[in-house]
C-alpha positions as a Markdown table, in Angstrom:
| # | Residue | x | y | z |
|---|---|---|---|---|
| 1 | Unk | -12.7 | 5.8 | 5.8 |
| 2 | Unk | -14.2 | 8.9 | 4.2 |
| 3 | Unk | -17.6 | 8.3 | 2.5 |
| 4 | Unk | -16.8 | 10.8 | -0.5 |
| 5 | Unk | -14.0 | 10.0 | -2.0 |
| 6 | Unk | -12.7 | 11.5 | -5.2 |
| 7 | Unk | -13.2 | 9.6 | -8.5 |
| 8 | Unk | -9.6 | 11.3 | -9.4 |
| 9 | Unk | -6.6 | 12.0 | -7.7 |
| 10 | Unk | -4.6 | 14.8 | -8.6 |
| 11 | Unk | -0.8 | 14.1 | -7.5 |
| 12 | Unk | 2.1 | 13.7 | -9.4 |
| 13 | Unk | 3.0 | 9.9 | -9.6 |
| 14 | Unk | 6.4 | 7.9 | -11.2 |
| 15 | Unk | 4.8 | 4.4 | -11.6 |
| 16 | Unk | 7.2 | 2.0 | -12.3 |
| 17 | Unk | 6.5 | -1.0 | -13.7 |
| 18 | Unk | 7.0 | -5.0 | -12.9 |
| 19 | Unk | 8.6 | -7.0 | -16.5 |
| 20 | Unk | 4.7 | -7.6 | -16.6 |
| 21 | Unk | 3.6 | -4.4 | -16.6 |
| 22 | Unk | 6.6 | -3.2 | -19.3 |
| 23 | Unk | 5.5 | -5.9 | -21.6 |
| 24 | Unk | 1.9 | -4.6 | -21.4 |
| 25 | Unk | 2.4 | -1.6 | -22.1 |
| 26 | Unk | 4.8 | -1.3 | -24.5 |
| 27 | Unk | 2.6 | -4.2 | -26.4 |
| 28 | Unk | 0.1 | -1.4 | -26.2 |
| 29 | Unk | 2.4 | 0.8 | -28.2 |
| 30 | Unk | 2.4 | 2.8 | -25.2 |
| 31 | Unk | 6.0 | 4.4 | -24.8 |
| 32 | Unk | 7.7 | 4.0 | -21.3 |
| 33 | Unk | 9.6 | 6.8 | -19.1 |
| 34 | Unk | 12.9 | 6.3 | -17.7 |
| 35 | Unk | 12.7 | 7.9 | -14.2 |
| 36 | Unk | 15.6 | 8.5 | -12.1 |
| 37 | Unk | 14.1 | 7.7 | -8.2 |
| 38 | Unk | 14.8 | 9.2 | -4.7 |
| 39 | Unk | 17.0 | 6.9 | -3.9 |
| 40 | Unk | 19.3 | 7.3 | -7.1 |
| 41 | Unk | 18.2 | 4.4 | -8.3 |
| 42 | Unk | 16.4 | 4.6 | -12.3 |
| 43 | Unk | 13.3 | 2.6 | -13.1 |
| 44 | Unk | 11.0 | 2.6 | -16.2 |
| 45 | Unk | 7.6 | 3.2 | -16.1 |
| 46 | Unk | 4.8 | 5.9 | -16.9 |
| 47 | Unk | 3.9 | 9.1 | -15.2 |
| 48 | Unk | 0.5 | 9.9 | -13.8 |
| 49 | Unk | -0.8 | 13.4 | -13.0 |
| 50 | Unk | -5.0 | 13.4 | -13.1 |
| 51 | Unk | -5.6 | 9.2 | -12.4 |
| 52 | Unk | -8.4 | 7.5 | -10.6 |
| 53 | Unk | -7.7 | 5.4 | -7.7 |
| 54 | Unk | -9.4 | 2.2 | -9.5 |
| 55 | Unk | -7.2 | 2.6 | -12.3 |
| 56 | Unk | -3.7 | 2.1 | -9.7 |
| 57 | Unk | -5.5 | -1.0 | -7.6 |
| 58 | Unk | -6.2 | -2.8 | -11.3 |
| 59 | Unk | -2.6 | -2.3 | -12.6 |
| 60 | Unk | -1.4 | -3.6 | -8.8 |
| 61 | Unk | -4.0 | -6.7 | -9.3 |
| 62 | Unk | -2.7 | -8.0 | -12.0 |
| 63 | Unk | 1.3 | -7.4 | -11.0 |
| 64 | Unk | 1.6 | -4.4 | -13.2 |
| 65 | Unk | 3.5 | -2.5 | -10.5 |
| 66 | Unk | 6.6 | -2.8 | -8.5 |
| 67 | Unk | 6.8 | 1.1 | -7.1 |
| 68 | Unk | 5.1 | 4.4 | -7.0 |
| 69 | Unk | 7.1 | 7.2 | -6.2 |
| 70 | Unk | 5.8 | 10.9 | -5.3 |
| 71 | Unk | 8.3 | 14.2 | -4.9 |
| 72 | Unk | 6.7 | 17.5 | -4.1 |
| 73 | Unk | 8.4 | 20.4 | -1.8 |
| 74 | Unk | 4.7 | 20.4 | 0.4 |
| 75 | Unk | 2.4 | 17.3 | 0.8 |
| 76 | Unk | 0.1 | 19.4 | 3.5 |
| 77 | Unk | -2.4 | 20.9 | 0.0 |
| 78 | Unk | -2.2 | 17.0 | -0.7 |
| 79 | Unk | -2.7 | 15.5 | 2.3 |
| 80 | Unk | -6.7 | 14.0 | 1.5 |
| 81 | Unk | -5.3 | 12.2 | -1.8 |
| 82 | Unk | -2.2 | 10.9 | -0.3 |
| 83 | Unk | -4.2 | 9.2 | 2.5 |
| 84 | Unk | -6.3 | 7.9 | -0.4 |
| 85 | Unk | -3.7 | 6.8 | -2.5 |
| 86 | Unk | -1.9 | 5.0 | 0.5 |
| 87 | Unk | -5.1 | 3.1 | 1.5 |
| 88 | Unk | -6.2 | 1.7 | -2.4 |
| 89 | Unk | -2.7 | 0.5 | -2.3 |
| 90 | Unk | -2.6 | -1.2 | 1.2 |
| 91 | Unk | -6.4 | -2.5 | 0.0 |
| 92 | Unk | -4.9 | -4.1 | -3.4 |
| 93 | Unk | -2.1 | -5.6 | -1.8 |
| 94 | Unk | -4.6 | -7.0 | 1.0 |
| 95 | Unk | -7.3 | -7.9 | -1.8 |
| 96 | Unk | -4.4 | -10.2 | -3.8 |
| 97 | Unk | -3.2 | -12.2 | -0.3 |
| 98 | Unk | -6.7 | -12.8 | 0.5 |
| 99 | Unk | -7.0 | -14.1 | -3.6 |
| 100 | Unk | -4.2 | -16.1 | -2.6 |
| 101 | Unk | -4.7 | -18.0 | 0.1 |
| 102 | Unk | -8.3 | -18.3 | -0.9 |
| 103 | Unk | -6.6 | -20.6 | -3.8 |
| 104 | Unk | -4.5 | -22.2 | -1.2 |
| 105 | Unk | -7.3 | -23.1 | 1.3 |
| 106 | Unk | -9.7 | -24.2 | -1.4 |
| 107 | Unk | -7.3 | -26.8 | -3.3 |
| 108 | Unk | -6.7 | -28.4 | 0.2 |
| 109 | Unk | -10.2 | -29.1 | 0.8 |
| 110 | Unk | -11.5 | -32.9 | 0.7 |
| 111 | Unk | -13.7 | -32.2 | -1.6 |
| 112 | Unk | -10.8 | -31.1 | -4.6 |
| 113 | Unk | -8.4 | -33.9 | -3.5 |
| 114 | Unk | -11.6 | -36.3 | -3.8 |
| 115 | Unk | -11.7 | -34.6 | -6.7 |
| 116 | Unk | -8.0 | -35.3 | -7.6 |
| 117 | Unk | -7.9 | -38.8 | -6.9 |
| 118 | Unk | -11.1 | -40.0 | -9.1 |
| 119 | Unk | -9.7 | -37.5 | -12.1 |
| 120 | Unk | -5.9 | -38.1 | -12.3 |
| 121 | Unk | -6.2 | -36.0 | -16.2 |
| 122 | Unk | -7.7 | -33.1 | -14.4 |
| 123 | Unk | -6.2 | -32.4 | -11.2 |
| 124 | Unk | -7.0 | -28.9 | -9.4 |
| 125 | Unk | -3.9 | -27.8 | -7.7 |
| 126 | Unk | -0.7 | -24.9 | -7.6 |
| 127 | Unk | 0.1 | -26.1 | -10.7 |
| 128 | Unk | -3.1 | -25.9 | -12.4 |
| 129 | Unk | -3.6 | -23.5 | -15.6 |
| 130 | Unk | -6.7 | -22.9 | -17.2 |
| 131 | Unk | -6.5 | -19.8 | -19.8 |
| 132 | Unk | -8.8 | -17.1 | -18.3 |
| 133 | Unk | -10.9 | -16.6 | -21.9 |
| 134 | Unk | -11.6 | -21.1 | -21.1 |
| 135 | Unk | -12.5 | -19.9 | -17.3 |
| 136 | Unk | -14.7 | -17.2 | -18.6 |
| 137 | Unk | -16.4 | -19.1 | -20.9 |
| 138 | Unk | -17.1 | -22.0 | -18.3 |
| 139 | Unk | -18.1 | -19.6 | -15.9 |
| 140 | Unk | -20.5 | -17.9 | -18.1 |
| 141 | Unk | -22.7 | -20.5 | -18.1 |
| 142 | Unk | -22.4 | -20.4 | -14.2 |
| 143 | Unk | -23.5 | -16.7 | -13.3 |
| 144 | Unk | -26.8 | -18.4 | -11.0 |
| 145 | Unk | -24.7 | -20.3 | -9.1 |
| 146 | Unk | -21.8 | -18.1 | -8.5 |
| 147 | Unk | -24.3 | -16.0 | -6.8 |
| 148 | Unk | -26.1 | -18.3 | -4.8 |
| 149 | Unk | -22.3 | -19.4 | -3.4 |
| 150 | Unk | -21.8 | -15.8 | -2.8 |
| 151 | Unk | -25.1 | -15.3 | -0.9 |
| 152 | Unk | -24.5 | -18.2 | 1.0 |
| 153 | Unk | -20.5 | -17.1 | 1.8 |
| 154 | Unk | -22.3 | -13.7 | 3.0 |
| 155 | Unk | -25.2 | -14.3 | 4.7 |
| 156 | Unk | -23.5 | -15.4 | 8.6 |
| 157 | Unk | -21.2 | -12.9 | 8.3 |
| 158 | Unk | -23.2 | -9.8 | 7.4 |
| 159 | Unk | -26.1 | -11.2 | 9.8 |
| 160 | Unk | -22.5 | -11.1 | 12.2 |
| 161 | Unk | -21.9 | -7.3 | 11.4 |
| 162 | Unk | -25.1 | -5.9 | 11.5 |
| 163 | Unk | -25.6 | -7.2 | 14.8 |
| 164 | Unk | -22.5 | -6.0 | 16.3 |
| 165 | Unk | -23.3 | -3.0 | 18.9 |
| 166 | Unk | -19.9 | -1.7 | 18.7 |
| 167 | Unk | -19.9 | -0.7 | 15.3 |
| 168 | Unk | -22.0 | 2.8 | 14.1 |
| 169 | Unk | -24.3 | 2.4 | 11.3 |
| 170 | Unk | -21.9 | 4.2 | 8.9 |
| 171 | Unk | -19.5 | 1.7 | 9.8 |
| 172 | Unk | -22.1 | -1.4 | 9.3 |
| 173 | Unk | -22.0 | -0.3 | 6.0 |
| 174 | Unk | -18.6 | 0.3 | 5.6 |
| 175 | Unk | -17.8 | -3.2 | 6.3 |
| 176 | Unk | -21.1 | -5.0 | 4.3 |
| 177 | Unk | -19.5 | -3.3 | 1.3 |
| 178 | Unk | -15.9 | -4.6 | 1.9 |
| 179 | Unk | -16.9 | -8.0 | 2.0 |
| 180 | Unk | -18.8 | -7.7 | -1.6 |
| 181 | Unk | -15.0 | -5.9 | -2.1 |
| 182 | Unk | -12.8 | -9.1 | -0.9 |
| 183 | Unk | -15.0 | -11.5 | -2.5 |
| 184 | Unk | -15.5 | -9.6 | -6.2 |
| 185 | Unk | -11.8 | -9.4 | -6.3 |
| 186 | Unk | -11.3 | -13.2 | -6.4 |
| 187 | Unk | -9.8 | -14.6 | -9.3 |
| 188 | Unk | -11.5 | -16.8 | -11.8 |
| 189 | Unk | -9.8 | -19.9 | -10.9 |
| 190 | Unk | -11.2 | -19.1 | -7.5 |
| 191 | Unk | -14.6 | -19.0 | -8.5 |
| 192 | Unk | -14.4 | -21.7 | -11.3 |
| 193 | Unk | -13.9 | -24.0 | -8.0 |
| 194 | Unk | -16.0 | -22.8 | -5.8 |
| 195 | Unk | -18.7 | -23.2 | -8.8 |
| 196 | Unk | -17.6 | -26.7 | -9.6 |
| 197 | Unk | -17.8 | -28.2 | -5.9 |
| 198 | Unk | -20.7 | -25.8 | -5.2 |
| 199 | Unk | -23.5 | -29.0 | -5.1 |
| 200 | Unk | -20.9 | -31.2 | -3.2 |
| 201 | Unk | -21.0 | -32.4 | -0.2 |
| 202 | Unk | -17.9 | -31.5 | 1.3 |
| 203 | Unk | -18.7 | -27.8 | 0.0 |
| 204 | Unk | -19.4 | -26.2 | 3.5 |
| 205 | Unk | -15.9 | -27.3 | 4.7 |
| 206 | Unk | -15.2 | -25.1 | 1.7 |
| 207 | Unk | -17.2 | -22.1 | 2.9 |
| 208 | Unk | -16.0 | -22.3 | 6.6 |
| 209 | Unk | -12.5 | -22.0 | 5.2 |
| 210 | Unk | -13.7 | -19.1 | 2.9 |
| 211 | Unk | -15.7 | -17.5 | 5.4 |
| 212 | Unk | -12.5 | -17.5 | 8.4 |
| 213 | Unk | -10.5 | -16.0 | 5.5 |
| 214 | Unk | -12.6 | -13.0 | 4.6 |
| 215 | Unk | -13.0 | -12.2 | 8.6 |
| 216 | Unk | -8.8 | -12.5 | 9.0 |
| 217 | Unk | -8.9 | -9.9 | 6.2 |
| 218 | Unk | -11.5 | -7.4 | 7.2 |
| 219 | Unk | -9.8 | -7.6 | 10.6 |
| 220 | Unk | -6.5 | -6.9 | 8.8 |
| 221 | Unk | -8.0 | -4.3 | 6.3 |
| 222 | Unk | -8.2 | -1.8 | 9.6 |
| 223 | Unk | -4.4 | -1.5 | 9.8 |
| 224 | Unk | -5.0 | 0.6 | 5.9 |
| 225 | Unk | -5.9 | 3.8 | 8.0 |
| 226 | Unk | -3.4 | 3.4 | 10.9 |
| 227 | Unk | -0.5 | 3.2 | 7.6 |
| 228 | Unk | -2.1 | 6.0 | 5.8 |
| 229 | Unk | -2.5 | 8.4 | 8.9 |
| 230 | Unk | 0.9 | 7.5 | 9.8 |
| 231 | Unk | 2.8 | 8.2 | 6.2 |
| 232 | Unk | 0.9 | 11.7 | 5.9 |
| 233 | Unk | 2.6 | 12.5 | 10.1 |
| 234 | Unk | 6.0 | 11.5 | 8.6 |
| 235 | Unk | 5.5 | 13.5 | 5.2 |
| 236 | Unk | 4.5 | 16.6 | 7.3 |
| 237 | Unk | 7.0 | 16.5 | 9.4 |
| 238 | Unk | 9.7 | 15.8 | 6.6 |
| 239 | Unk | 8.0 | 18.5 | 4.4 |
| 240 | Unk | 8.1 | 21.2 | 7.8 |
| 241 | Unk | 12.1 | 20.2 | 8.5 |
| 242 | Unk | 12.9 | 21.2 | 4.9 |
| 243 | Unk | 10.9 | 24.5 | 5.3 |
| 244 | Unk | 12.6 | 25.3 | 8.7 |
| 245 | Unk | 16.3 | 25.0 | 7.1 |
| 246 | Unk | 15.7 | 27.0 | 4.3 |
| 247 | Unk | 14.2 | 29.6 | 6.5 |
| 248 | Unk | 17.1 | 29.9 | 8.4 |
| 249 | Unk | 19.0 | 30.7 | 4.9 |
| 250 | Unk | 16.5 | 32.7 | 3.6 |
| 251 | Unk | 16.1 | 35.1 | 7.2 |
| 252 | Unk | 19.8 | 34.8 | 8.6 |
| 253 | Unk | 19.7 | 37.3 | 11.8 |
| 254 | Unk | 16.4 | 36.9 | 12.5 |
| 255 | Unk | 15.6 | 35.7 | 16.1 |
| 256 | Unk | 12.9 | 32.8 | 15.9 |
| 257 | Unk | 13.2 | 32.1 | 12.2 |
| 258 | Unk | 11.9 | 28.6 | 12.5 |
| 259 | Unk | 8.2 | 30.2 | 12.7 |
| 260 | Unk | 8.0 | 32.0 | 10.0 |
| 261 | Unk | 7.1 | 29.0 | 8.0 |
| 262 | Unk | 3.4 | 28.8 | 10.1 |
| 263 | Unk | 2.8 | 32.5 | 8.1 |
| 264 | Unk | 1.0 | 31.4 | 5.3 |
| 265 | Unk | 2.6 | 34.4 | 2.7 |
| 266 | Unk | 5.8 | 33.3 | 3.8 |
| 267 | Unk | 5.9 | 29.7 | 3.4 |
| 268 | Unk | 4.5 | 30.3 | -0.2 |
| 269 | Unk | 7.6 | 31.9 | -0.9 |
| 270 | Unk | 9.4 | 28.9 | 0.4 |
| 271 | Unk | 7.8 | 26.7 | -1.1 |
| 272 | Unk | 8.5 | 28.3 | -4.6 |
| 273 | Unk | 12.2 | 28.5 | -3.6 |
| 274 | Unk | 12.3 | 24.4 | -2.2 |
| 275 | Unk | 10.6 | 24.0 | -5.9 |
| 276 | Unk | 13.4 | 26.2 | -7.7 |
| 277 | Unk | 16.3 | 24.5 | -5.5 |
| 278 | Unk | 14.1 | 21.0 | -6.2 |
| 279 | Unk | 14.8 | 20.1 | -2.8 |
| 280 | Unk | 11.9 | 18.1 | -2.4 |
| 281 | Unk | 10.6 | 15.3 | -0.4 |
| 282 | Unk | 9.7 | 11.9 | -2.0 |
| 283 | Unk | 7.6 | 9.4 | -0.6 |
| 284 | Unk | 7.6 | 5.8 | -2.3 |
| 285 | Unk | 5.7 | 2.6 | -1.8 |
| 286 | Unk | 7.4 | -0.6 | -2.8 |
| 287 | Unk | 5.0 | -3.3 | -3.5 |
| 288 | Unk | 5.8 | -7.2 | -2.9 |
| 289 | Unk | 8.0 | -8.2 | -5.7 |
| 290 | Unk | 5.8 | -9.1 | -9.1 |
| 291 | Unk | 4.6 | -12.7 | -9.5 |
| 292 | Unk | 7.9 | -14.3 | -9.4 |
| 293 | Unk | 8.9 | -13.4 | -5.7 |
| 294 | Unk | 7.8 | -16.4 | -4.2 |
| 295 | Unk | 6.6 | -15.8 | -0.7 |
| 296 | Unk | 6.9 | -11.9 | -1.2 |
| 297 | Unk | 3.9 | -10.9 | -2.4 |
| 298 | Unk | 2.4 | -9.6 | 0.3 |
| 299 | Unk | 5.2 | -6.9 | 1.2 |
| 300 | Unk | 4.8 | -4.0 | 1.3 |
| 301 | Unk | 7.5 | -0.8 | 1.6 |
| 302 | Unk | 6.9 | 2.6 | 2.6 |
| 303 | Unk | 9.9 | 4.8 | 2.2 |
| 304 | Unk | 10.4 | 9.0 | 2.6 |
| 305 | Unk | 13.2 | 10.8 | 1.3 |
| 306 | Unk | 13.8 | 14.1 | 2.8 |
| 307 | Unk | 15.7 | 14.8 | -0.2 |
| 308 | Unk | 18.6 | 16.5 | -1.0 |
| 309 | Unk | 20.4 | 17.0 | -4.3 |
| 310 | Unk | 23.6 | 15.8 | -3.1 |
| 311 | Unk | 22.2 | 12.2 | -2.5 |
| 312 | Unk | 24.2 | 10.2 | -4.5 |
| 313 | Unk | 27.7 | 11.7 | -3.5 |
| 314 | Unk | 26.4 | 12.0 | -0.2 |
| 315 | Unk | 25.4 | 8.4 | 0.1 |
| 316 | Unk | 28.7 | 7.2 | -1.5 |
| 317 | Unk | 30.7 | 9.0 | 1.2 |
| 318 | Unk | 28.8 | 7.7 | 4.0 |
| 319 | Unk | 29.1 | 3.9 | 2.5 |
| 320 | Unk | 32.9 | 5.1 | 2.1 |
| 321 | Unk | 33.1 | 5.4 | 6.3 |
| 322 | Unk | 30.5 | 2.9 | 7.0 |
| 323 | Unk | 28.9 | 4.3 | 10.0 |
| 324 | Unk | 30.8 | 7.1 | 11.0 |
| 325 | Unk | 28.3 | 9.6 | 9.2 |
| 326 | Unk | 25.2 | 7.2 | 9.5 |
| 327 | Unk | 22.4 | 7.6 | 12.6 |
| 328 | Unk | 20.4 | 4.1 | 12.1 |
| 329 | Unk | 17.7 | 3.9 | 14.7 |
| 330 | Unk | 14.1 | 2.7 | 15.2 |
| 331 | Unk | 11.2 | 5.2 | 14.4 |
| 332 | Unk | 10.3 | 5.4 | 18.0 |
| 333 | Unk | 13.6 | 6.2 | 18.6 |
| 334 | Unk | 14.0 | 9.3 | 16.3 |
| 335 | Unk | 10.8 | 10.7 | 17.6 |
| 336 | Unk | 11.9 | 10.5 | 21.0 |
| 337 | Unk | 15.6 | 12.6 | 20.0 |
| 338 | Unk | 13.9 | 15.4 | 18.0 |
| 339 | Unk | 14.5 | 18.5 | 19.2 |
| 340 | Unk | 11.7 | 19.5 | 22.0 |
| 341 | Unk | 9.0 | 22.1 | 20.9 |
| 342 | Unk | 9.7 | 20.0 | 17.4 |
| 343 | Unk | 6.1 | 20.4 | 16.3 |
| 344 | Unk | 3.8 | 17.1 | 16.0 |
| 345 | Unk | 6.6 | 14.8 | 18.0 |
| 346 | Unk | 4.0 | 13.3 | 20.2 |
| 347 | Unk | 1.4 | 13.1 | 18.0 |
| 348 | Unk | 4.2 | 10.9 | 15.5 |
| 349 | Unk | 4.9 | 8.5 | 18.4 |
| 350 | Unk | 1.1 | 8.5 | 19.3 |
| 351 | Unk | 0.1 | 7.1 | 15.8 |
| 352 | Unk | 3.6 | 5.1 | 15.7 |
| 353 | Unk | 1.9 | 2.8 | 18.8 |
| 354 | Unk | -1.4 | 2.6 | 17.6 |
| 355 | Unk | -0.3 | 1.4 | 13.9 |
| 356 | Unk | 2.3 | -0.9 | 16.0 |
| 357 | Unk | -0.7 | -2.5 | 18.0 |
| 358 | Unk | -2.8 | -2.7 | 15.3 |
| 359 | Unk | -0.4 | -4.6 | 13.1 |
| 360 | Unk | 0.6 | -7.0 | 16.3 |
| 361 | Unk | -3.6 | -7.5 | 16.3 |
| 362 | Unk | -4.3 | -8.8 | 13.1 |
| 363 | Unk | -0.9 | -10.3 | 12.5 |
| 364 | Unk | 0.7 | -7.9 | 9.9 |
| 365 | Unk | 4.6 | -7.7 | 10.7 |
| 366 | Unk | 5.5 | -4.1 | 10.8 |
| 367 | Unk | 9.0 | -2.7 | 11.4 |
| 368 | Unk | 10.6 | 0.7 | 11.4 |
| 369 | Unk | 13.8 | 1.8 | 10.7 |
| 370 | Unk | 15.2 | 5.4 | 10.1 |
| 371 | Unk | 18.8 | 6.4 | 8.8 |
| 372 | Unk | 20.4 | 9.9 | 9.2 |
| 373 | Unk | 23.1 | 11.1 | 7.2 |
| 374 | Unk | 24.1 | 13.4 | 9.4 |
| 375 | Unk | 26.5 | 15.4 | 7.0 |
| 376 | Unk | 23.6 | 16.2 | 4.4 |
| 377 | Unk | 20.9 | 16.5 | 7.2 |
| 378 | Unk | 19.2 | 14.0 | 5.3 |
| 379 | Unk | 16.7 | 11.4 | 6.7 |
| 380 | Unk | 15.3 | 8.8 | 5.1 |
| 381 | Unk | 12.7 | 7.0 | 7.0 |
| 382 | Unk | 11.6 | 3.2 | 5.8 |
| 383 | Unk | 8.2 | 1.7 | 7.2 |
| 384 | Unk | 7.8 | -2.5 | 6.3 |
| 385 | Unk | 5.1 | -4.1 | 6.5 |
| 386 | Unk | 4.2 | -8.0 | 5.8 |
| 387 | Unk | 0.7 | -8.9 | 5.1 |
């Protein structure tokens, strides 16, 4: 993790939006986009140039996204912000699991269903709902206690990091501040119960559960540089094929035309014509599936478009034949068939099996799948992961 990062990102986002999100918006008065996506598909939503990275995690918090979608004809001027927009939104969607099983782990303590039992007319459990302004006002009367439970939470486990030898100073605090992170990310129903069984006995069963949680998750949290290193490898390389082949148009005859685009006069001029031709590549992150998707929440979908403006008809004819125009493989597989002296191959498949082990670590299902259309010279490469 970089210890300056920018307050504002400068890239050109399509946000589009869960129901939740719409309704929010447009209850704001705020007028919604209709975007027409990489993958043909059109979504409503609102576009972001100049955005700070807080401003994305909050709408993702509260459900207000379902996909963010990026198209440019070079990420490489990029690269910085597009690592930092891919880890705030592997963060969020790892801050909302960790708010969620917090809430399941807490309402199956002894201490709630003791609670449950003796208070049949206010039961604590999935189907609980207290408004948040009622939460907020109960809680406001709470503010010394909520912050004695969150010294107590804290204390073991930053006593835990700061004496770990393997970890440098920078990254002591690194992790100190992600656990303030996890924890001030909670939801109030979270801390309403951890206030209200706070002075029970059966509260450190609570805390153990709360404290197991929030090392799973920091554990978990690593695999948000692995997923940002590797999305910036595939951009690159998707952003480099597109240069190469309009090269080849652009300097028929000339011997070695594949090389011009490391001349940095040269590829300018490419890059303007990609931009005029809007053959671009688009990079999009699918997130979960809103509140509603049961069990889903926690998904997460990386997808790049090596774009080309004859998708549609292009995809249509390939479903036509089925899979006589259609190269599905693994990622590992496609790195290993690229064409040798194809620049960056091995570094691809050496970040492929580090994010690969680090997912199998900390139990985050990762799987990788690439299509060719083969006609088009299109790829479009799909990364899943399952928090």
């Amino acid at each position: 993790m970089s210890a300056e990062k920018k307050f504002i990102l400068d890239l050109p986002l399509k946000v589009i939006l869960t129901e939740e999100g719409a309704s929010h918006f447009i209850s704001n008065k705020k007028k919604l986009m209709r975007f027409r996506l990489a993958d043909n598909q059109e979504g409503y939503g609102v576009s972001m140039e100049h955005f700070s990275p807080m401003s994305i995690q909050n709408m993702i918090l509260v459900d207000y996204i379902s996909k963010i979608e990026i198209s440019m004809p070079e990420f490489v001027s990029h690269r910085q912000e597009i690592m930092d927009l891919s880890k705030v939104i592997v963060y969020s969607i790892l801050y909302k699991q960790f708010d969620r099983e917090i809430f399941s782990s807490l309402i199956q303590c002894d201490c709630v269903r003791r609670h449950n039992r003796t208070n049949p007319g206010s039961i604590i459990d999935e189907r609980t709902k207290i408004p948040d302004k009622q939460l907020r006002s109960n809680l406001s009367f709470k503010d010394n206690i909520i912050q004695q439970a969150r010294q107590t939470i804290l204390e073991p486990i930053w006593k835990a990091i700061m004496a770990d030898k393997d970890y440098s100073p920078e990254e002591k605090n690194v992790y100190l501040l992600m656990t303030e992170k996890f924890l001030n990310r909670l939801n109030l129903m979270n801390w309403y119960i951890i206030a209200k069984f706070f002075k029970d006995d059966g509260f450190s069963q609570m805390m153990g559960s709360i404290r197991q949680l929030l090392s799973s998750y920091m554990e978990k949290s690593k695999v948000a540089e692995y997923i940002s290193v590797m999305v910036m490898e595939l951009a690159l390389n998707s952003e480099n094929n597109n240069m190469r082949k309009e090269t080849r148009y652009l300097y028929q005859g000339i011997d070695n035309a594949d090389t011009l685009i490391y001349d940095p006069e040269i590829r300018g001029k490419i890059v303007d014509e990609l931009t005029r031709k809007h053959e671009l590549v688009s990079l999009s992150w699918k997130i979960g599936g809103g509140s509603t998707a049961i069990g889903k929440q926690g998904n997460l979908s990386i997808t790049m478009y090596n774009k080309d403006d004859e998708f549609q008809e292009m995809k249509e004819n390939v479903e036509s034949k089925k899979s006589a125009d259609l190269n599905k493989r693994s990622l590992v597989d496609f790195y290993k068939q690229m064409p040798e002296g194809t620049e960056g191959t091995d570094l691809g498949l050496y970040y492929l099996s580090y994010l690969d082990e680090a997912c199998k670590k900390v139990n985050v299902k990762f799987e990788s799948l690439v299509n060719q259309f083969t006609a088009s010279d299109l790829t479009v490469i799909n990364l899943k992961f399952d928090f």
